[in-house]
C-alpha positions in Angstrom: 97.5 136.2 112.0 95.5 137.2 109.4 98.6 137.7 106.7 99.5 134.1 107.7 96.1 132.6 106.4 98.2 133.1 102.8 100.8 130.4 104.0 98.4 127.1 102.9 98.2 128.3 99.3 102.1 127.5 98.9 101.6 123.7 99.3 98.6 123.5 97.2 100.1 125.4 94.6 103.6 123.3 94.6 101.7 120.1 95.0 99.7 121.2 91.4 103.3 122.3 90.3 104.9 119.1 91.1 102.6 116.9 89.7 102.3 118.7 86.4 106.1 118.9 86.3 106.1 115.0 87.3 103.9 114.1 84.4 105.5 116.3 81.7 108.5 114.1 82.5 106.9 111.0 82.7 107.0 110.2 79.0 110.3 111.0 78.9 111.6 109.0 81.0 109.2 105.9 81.1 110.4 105.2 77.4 113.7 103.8 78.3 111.9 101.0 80.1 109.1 100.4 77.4 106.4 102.0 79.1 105.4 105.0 76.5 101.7 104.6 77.2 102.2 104.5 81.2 103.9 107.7 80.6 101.2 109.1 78.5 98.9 107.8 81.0 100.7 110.2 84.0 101.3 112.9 81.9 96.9 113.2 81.6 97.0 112.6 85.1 99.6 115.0 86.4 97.4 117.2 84.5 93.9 116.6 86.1 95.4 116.3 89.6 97.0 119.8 89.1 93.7 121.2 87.8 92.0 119.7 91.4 94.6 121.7 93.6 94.5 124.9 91.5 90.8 124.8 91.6 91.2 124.0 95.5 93.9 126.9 95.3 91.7 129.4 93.8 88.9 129.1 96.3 91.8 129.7 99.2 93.4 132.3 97.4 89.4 134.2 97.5 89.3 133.0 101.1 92.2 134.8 102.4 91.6 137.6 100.3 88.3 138.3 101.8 90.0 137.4 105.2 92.1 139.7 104.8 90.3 142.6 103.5 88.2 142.4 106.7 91.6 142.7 108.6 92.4 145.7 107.0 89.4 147.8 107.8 90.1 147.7 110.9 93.8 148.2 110.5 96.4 145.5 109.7 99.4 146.2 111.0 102.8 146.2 109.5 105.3 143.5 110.5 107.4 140.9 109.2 104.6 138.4 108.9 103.7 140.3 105.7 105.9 138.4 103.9 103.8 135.7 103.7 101.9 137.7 100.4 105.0 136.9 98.4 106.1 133.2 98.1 102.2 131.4 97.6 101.2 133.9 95.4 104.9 133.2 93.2 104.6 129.4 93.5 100.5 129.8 92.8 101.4 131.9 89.5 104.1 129.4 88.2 101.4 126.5 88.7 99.1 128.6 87.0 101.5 129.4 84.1 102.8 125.9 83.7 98.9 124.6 83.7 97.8 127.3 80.9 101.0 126.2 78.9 100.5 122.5 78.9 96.9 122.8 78.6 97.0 125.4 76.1 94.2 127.0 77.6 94.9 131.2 77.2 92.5 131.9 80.6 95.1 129.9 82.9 97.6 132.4 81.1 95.8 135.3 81.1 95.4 134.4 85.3 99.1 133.4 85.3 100.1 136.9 84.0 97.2 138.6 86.8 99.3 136.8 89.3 102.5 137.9 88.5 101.5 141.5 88.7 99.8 140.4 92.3 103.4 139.2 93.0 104.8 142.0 92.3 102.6 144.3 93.9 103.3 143.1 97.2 106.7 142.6 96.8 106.9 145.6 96.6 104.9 147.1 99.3 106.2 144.6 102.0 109.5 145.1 100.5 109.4 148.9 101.0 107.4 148.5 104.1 110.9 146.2 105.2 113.1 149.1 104.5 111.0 152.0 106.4 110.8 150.2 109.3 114.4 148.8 109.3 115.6 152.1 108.9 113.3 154.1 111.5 114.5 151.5 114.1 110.5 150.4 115.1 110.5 146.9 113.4 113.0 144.7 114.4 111.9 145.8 118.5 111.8 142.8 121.2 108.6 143.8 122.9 110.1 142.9 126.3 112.5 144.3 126.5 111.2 148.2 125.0 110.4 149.5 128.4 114.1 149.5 129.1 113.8 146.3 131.4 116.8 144.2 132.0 116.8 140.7 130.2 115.6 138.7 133.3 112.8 140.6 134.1 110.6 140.2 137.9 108.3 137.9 136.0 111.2 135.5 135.1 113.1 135.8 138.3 109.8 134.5 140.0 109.4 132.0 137.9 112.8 130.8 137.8 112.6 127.4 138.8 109.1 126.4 137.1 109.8 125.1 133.3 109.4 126.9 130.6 109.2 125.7 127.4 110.0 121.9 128.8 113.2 122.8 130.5 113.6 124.3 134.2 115.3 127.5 133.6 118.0 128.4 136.9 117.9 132.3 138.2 120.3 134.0 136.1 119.9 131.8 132.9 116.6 132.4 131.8 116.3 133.7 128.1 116.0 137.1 126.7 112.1 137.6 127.2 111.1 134.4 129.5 108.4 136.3 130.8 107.1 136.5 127.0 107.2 132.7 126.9 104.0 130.8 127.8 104.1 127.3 128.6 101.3 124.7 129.2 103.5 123.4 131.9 103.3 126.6 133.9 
């Protein structure tokens, strides 16, 4: 759960994406109705209300980081959650970039490239991480099911007519790994 903690800084960072890419355009297209200085006008504030999120970003982007050193002293394991490192940090270093180059301030650059090499990092670890454990069989593994139990295990047969998951599941129709399903109903 700890890897997922990365997830919120994709909509921060797209929400100070979209509005700097919202006001860039703004001028643009506000002139065919004879609003030039409206467009002006969004352009400075696409621009401010990026800078908010990124800040806002910045501080989650520590947050998880420090979240998620503690998780791996004491040994984060491997599994496809990982992936989460890849797409906030991408969309965070394209908000970053875009921010340096229509502010023209060289530190949101300088972060932007620091990012990118962040990116890449990871993508490649979880990446090659993906592969090893594709390939030695031990990732894609349906926990239920490992021990060599059939798919309606004594746990589902018992509970075959409670509901699970809002629906009343008949013996001999309940999914692969019901007993693996918790629901508030049961």
């Amino acid at each position: 759960m700890a890897v997922s903690s990365w997830l919120s800084l994709g909509p921060i960072a797209t929400g100070a994406l979209g509005l700097l890419l919202l006001g860039e355009q703004a001028p643009r297209v506000l002139i065919g109705a004879q609003m030039v200085g409206i467009g002006r006008a969004a352009s400075g504030l696409g621009v401010f209300g990026a800078a908010i999120l990124w800040g806002f970003g910045l501080w989650w982007l520590m947050l998880t980081l420090l979240i998620t050193l503690r998780y791996v002293r004491e040994g984060l394991p491997f599994n496809m959650g990982w992936w989460a490192f890849t797409f906030p940090i991408d969309v965070y270093s394209v908000a970053t970039l875009t921010l340096g180059r229509m502010t023209g301030v060289s530190l949101f650059e300088g972060l932007g490239a620091a990012f990118v090499v962040m990116l890449a990092a990871f993508w490649l670890v979880v990446f090659g991480r993906t592969l090893y454990g594709g390939y030695h069989g031990h990732l894609f593994v349906a926990p239920c099911l490992a021990d060599g139990t059939s798919a309606i295990d004594a746990t589902a047969r018992k509970n075959a007519a409670r509901p699970i998951g809002g629906r009343t599941w008949r013996s001999g129709s309940a999914p692969v790994c019901a007993s693996a399903v918790r629901s508030p109903f049961q």
